[in-house]
ZAMARGU-4260 file (C-alpha; in steps of 0.2 Angstrom, whole numbers, plus 5000, padded with zeros to 4 digits):
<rodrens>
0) 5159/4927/5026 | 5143/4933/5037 | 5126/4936/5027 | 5128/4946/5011 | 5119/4963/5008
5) 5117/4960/4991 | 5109/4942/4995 | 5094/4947/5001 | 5078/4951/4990 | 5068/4968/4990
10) 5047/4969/4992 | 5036/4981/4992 | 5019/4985/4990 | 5024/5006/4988 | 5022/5009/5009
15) 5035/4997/5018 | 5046/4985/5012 | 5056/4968/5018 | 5070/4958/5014 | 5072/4943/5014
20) 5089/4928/5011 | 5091/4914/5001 | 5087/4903/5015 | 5070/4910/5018 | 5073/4921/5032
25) 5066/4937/5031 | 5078/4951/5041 | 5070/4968/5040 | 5053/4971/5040 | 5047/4989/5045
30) 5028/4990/5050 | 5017/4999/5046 | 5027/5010/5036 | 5045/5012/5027 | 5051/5023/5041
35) 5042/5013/5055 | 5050/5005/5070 | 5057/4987/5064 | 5049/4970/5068 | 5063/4960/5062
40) 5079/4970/5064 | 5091/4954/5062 | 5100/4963/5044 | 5107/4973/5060 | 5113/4961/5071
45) 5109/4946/5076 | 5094/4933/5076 | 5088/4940/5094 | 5083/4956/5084 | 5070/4949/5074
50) 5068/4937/5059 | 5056/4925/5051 | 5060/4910/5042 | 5051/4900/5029 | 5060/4886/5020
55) 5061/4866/5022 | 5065/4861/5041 | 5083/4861/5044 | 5092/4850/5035 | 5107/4841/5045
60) 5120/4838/5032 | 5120/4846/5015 | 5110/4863/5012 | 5097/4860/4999 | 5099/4865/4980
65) 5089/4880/4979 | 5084/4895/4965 | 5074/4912/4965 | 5068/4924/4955 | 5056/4939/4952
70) 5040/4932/4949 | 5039/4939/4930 | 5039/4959/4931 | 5034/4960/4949 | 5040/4962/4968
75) 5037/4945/4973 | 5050/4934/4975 | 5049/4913/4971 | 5063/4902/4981 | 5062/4885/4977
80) 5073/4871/4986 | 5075/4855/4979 | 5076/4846/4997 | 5080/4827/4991 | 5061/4820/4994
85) 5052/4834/4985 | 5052/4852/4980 | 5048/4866/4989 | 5042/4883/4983 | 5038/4899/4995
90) 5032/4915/4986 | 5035/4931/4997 | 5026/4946/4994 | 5017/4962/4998 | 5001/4963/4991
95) 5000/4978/4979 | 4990/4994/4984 | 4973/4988/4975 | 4974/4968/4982 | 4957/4969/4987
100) 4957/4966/5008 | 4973/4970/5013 | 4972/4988/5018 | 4981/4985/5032 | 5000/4983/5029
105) 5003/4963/5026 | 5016/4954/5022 | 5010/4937/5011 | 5022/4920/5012 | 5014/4904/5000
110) 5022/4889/5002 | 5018/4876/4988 | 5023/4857/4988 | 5028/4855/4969 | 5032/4838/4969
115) 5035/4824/4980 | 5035/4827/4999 | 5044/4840/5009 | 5043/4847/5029 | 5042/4863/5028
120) 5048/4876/5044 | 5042/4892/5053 | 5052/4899/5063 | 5045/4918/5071 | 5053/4929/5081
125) 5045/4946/5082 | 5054/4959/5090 | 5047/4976/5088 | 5057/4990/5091 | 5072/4988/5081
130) 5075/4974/5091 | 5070/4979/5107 | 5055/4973/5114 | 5050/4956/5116 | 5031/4955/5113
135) 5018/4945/5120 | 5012/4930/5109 | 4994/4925/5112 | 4983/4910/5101 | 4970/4917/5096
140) 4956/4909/5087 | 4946/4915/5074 | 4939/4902/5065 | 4957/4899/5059 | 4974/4897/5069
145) 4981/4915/5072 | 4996/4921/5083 | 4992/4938/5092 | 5009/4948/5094 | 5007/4965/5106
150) 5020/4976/5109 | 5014/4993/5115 | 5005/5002/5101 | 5007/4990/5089 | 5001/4974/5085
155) 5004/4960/5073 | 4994/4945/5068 | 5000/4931/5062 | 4991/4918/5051 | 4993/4902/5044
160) 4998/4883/5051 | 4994/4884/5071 | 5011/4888/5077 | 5018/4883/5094 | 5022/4897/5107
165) 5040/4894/5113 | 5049/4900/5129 | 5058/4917/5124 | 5043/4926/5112 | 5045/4915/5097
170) 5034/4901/5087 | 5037/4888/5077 | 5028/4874/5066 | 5035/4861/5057 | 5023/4854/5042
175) 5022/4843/5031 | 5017/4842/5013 | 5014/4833/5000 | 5013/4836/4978 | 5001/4852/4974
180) 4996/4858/4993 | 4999/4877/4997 | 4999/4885/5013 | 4994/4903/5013 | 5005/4914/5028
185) 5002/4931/5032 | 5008/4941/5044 | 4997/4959/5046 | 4999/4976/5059 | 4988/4984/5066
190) 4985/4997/5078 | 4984/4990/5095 | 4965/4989/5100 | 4959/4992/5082 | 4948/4975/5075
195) 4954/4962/5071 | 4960/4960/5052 | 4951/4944/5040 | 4965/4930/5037 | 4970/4929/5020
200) 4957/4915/5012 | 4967/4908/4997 | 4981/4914/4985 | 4972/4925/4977 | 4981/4938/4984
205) 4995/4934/4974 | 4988/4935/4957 | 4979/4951/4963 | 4999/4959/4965 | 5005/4950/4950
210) 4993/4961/4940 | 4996/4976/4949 | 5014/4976/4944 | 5012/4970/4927 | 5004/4981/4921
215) 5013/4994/4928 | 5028/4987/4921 | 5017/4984/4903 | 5019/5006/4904 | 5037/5005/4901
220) 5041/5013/4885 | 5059/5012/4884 | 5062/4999/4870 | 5082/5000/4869 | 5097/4989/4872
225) 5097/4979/4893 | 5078/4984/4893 | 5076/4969/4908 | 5090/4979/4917 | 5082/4996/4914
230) 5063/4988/4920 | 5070/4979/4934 | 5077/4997/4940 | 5062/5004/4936 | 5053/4992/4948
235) 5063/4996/4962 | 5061/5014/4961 | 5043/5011/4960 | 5043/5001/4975 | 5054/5014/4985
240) 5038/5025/4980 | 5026/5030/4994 | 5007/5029/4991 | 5008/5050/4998 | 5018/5052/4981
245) 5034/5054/4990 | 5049/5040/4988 | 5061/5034/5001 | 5081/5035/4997 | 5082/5015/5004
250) 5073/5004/5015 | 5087/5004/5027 | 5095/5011/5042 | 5112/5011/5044 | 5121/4998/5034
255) 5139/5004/5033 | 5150/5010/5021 | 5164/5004/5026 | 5162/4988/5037 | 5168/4997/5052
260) 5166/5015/5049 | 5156/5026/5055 | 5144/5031/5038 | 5131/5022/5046 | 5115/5033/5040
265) 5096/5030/5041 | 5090/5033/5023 | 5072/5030/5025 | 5066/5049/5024 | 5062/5058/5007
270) 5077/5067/5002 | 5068/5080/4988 | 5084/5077/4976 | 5084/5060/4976 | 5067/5058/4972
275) 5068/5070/4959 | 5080/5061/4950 | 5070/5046/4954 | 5054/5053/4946 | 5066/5062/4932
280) 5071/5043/4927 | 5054/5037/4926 | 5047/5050/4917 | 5059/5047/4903 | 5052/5029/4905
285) 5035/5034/4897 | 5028/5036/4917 | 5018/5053/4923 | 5008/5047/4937 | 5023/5045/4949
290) 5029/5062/4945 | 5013/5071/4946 | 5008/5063/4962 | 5025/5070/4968 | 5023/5087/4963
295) 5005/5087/4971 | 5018/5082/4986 | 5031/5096/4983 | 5016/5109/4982 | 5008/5103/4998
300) 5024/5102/5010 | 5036/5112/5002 | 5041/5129/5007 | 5057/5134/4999 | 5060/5148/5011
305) 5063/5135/5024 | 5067/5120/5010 | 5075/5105/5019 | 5086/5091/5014 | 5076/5080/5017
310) 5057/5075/5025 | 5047/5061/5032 | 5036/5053/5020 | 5022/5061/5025 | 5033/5079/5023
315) 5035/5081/5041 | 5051/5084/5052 | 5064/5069/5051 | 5064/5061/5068 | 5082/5065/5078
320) 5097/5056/5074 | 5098/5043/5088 | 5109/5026/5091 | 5102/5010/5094 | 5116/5004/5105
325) 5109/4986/5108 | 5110/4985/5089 | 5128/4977/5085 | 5124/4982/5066 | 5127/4971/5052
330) 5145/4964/5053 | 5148/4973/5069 | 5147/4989/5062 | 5142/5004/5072 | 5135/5014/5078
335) 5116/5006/5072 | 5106/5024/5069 | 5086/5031/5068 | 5085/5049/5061 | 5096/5057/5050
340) 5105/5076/5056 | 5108/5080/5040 | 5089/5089/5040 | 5096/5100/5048 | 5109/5105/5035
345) 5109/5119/5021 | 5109/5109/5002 | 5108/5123/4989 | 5107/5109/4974 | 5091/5105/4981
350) 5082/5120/4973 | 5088/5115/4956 | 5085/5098/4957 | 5066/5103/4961 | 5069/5116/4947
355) 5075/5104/4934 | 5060/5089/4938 | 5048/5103/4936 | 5055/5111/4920 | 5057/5090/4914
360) 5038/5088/4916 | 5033/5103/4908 | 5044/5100/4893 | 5037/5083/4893 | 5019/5089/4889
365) 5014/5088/4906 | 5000/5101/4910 | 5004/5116/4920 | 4999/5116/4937 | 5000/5134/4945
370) 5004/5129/4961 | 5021/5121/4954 | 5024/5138/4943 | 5023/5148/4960 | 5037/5135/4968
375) 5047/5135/4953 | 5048/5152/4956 | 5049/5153/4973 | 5063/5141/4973 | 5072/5151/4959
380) 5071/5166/4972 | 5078/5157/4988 | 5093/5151/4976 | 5099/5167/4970 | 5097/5174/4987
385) 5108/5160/4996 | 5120/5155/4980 | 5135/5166/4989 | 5134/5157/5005 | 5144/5141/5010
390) 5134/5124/5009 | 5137/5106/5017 | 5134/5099/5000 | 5124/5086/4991 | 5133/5072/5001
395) 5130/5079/5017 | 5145/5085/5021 | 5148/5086/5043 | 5165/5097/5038 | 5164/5115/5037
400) 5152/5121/5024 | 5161/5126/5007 | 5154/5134/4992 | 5154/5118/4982 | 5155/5119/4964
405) 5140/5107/4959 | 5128/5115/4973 | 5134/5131/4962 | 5129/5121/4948 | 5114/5117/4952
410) 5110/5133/4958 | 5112/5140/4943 | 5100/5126/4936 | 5086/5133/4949 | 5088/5150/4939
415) 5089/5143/4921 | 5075/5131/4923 | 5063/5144/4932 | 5067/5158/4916 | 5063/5145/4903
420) 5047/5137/4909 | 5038/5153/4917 | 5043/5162/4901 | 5034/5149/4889 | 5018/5151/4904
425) 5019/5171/4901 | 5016/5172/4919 | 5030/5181/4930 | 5036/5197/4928 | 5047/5202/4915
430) 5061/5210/4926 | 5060/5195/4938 | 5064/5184/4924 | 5078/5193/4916 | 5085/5198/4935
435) 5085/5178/4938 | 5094/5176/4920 | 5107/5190/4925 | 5111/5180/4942 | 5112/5164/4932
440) 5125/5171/4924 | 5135/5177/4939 | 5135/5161/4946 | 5141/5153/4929 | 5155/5168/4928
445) 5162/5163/4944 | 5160/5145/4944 | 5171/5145/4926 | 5181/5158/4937 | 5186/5149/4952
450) 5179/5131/4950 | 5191/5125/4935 | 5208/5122/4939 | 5214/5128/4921 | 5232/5119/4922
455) 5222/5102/4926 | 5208/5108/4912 | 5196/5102/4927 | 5181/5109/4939 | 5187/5107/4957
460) 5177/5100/4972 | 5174/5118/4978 | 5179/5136/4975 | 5198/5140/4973 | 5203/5120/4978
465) 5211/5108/4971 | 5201/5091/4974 | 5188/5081/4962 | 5172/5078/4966 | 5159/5064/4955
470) 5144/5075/4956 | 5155/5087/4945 | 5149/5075/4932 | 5132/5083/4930 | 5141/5098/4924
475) 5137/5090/4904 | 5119/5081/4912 | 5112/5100/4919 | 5119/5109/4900 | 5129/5118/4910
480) 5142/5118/4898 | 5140/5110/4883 | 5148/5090/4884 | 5158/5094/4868 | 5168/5109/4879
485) 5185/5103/4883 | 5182/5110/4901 | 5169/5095/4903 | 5180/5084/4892 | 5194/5088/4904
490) 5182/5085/4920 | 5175/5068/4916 | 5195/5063/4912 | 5200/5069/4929 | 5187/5060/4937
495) 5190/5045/4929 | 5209/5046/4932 | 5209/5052/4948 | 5193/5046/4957 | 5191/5029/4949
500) 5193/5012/4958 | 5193/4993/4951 | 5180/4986/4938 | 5176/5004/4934 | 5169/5008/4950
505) 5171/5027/4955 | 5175/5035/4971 | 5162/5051/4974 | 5178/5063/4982 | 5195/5060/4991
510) 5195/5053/5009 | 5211/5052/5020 | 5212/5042/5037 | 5213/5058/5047 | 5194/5067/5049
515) 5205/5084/5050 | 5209/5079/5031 | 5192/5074/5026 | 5182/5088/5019 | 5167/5077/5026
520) 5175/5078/5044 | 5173/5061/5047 | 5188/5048/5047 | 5193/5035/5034 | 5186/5030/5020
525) 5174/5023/5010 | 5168/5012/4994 | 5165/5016/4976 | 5148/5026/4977 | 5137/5014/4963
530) 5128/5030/4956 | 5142/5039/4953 | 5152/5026/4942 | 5133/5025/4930 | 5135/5045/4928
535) 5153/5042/4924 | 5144/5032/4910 | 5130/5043/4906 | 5147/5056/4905 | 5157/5047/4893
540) 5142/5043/4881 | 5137/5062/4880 | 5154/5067/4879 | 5156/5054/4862 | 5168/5041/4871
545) 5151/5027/4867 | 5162/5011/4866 | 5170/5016/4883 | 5152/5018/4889 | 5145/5002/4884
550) 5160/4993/4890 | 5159/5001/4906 | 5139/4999/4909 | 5144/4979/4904 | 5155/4980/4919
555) 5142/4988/4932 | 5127/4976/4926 | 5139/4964/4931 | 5139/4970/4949 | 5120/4968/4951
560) 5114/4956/4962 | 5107/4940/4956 | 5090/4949/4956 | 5097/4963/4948 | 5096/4975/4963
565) 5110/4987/4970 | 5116/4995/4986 | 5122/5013/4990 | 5142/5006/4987 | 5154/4992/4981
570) 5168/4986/4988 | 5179/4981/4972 | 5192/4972/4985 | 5182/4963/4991 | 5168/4961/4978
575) 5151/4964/4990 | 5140/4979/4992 | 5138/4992/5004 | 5128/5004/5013 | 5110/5005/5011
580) 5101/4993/5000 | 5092/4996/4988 | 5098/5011/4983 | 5087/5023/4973 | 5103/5034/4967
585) 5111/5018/4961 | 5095/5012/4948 | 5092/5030/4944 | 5110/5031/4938 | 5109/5015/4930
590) 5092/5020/4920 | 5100/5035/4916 | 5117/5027/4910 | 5106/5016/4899 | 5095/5029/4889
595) 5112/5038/4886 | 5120/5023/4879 | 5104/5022/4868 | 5102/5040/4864 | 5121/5041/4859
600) 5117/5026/4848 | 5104/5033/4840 | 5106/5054/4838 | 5118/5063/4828 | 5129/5068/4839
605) 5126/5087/4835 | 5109/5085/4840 | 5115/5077/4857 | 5125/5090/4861 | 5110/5103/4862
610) 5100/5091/4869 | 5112/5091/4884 | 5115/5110/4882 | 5097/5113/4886 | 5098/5100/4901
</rodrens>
């Protein structure tokens, strides 16, 4: 079995982020920012792409015994190896936002002899460009060993140990070490010609980031049953956050779902609904700053008469859709992809997923902020404008546009939101507000009309068809319908019947081999979409089924990496994880499946049920 998605850790320091393997290796690193060009692309194919290793030397019979973990409530990771003549620990982080002198993106590797003796190994092979440069590697000395890498625009420093430059653009060093010593390793981008960045003086650093994320973490408020699991989520949202207030969907480009297929997507853009869930989740987790800095974000870039599916980070135009064909991708999967088409695509739940993190703020005690009235609005108009027009879809559908039932949904959730909040401000017009009320209803009228298949007491994937569809689970989430109606009981059944694969894993539609057959337009299938099974939990607990909740959340903490994170997809065949990792939707799901257990466990059902009929 090649190298395991699910092996590799995440860091972050809330503007790029790396992954690194149990052996040390570091596989994806994208610099300066999360929807850069990659340094180390070897996640995507193989070493000649890029990697870093950092571990004891290579070892010529048995792999050294080794351990990790999260270093408390943080994003820095410990690896420790027990090599036979001593132990060996590396600490691998970003430094956080406020580690004072590290403005320039960094990434942080401490190596630490914690007793005995052991050799421990750098092995560095930059190679910018997804891959596709080699660099030049110069020594360079500024009072301490450094490595300057160049490669067109960009360059990288790399400090610690004097490394020896090898045929091929690569280093190495090969150290020893004894009981208590540390070496400090950073490796720092820059813009080509810019000064020089300082070298990193001590481990400081590392204590400046431990505090950074503890106390963030110390803000949690949520106090309820699988509270690691729920802050562990918590963190990697977080660190899928951008400093601009924005939040990436997943680190990653282009790991598949299947191994094989062609669902290889590049998920490091700001998808406006997965973020709002994101910030939805963590706003129910006590935290504000995330969500205001993304409405700042929503006010500043956003224009809903022109709303997109998704952005770059810094709201402007996603870059095209492009192969990278001297990429293999990871397990020979291609094609390996930069940009993402589905920009170009029309989303209609994307006005009411803005609609419903606005309305959640407000009702949250959030001050008012005009600006966000005037887009709630605004986004309320464009919905009831396009509702009766074919979409693509919340999963991005390359088929011919249908008029899907939860974009409908959700649509209707853009109307009801805008009514309720601007009506508490007193500050649109009456007749706007009861015209947007009226529409609402028109949309709920046909939905009930022509999205529910009556003789299967079941919503359908789109209007007048006949296949499921997992986002029909928000129907109970958005208050819709109330979860006690026997249309959303009848729903979640369906879905669970029909949809569901091993270990309570959930399919998100139907695929078929035939593209023709798909409603996606692409061929074959794929694996259990992780976000979906969590809203199948969030489902059961609103609809009152709680022990059948609990016992399925069991299962899907089960799934988690060792390190608690998850991808996009699951394979339950062959037990590993797909597509891009981490995967915002799959923690936001799981955060959500976790304050409904605990709100179901703890609110008389009748009071849940309006809770849910309010959305």
């Amino acid at each position: 079995m090649p190298d395991l998605i699910e092996e590799h850790a995440f860091l972050s320091n809330t503007r790029t982020a790396a992954l690194t393997r149990p052996d040390g290796t570091m596989t994806w690193l994208c610099l300066p920012g999360f929807d850069s060009a990659a340094v180390f692309a070897s996640l995507l194919g193989t070493p000649s792409a890029g990697f870093w290793r950092l571990g004891p030397a290579r070892y010529t019979n048995t792999p050294p015994e080794s351990r990790r973990r999260y270093v408390g409530d943080t994003l820095a990771v410990e690896q420790t190896w027990d090599t036979g003549s001593g132990v060996l620990e590396v600490v691998d982080l970003l430094p956080a936002p406020d580690a004072t002198g590290y403005a320039p993106p960094t990434v942080v590797r401490i190596a630490t002899c914690r007793s005995g003796t052991v050799r421990l190994a750098s092995n560095f092979r930059p190679r910018p460009g997804y891959g596709s440069l080699t660099p030049a590697l110069h020594e360079a000395d500024y009072g301490t060993p450094r490595l300057r890498v160049t490669a067109g625009s960009d360059t990288y420093w790399l400090d610690g140990p004097r490394h020896t430059v090898n045929l091929g653009g690569s280093a190495s060093c090969d150290t020893p070490l004894k009981a208590g010593q540390s070496l400090v390793f950073a490796l720092t981008w820059t813009s080509t010609g810019s000064q020089a960045p300082a070298p990193p003086a001590d481990t400081t650093v590392l204590e400046e980031t431990k505090r950074y994320w503890t106390r963030w973490a110390a803000a949690c408020t949520y106090d309820g049953p699988n509270r690691d699991a729920v802050l562990r989520s918590a963190l990697t949202l977080k660190g899928l956050c951008d400093l601009g207030g924005a939040a990436v969907a997943a680190p990653t480009t282009s790991l598949p779902a299947p191994i094989g297929g062609v669902r290889n997507w590049d998920y490091r853009y700001t998808w406006p609904r997965d973020t709002a869930w994101m910030m939805q989740s963590l706003l129910a987790l006590g935290y504000t700053d995330e969500p205001i800095a993304y409405r700042t974000w929503l006010t500043t870039h956003i224009d809903p008469d022109a709303l997109q599916p998704l952005y770059g980070i810094d709201g402007g135009p996603v870059p095209a859709e492009e192969p990278q064909p001297h990429l293999p991708g990871y397990r020979d999967s291609e094609p390996v992809r930069v940009g993402n088409a589905a920009a170009e695509q029309h989303q209609l739940d994307v006005y009411g997923e803005l609609a419903d993190l606005l309305a959640q703020m407000d009702d949250a005690g959030i001050p008012p902020c005009p600006d966000a009235d005037h887009l709630l609005l605004a986004l309320a108009l464009k919905a009831e404008q396009l509702w009766e027009q074919p979409d693509d879809g919340m999963w991005e559908s390359r088929g011919t546009p249908r008029r899907y039932v939860s974009s409908l949904v959700w649509a209707w959730v853009a109307l009801d939101r805008a009514v309720r909040v601007l009506e508490r401000h007193s500050g649109a017009d009456r007749q706007t507000l009861l015209r947007l009320a009226a529409s609402a209803e028109a949309i709920h009228t046909e939905v009930c009309a022509r999205g529910y298949d009556q003789g299967r007491n079941t919503f359908t994937q789109y209007l007048d068809g006949h296949d499921l569809d997992a986002s029909l689970l928000h129907i109970a989430r958005t208050g819709f319908l109330p979860p006690d109606d026997k249309r959303v009981i009848g729903t979640v059944e369906a879905i669970e019947r029909e949809l569901g694969a091993s270990g309570g894993m959930l399919l998100r539609y139907p695929t078929r081999t035939d593209a023709a057959d798909n409603v996606d337009g692409l061929s074959g299938h794929e694996g259990a979409f992780v976000g979906a099974a969590f809203w199948m939990v969030e489902a059961l607990a609103l609809i009152g089924r709680h022990a059948d909740a609990e016992d399925l959340f069991g299962r899907l903490l089960a799934v988690r990496s060792d390190l608690g994170l998850l991808a996009e997809q699951y394979d339950p065949a062959e037990q590993v994880h797909l597509g891009n990792y981490p995967q915002g939707l799959s923690h936001d799901g799981l955060i959500r499946a976790a304050l409904a257990i605990h709100a179901a466990s703890t609110t008389p059902a009748g009071e849940l049920v309006l809770a849910a009929a309010q959305g």
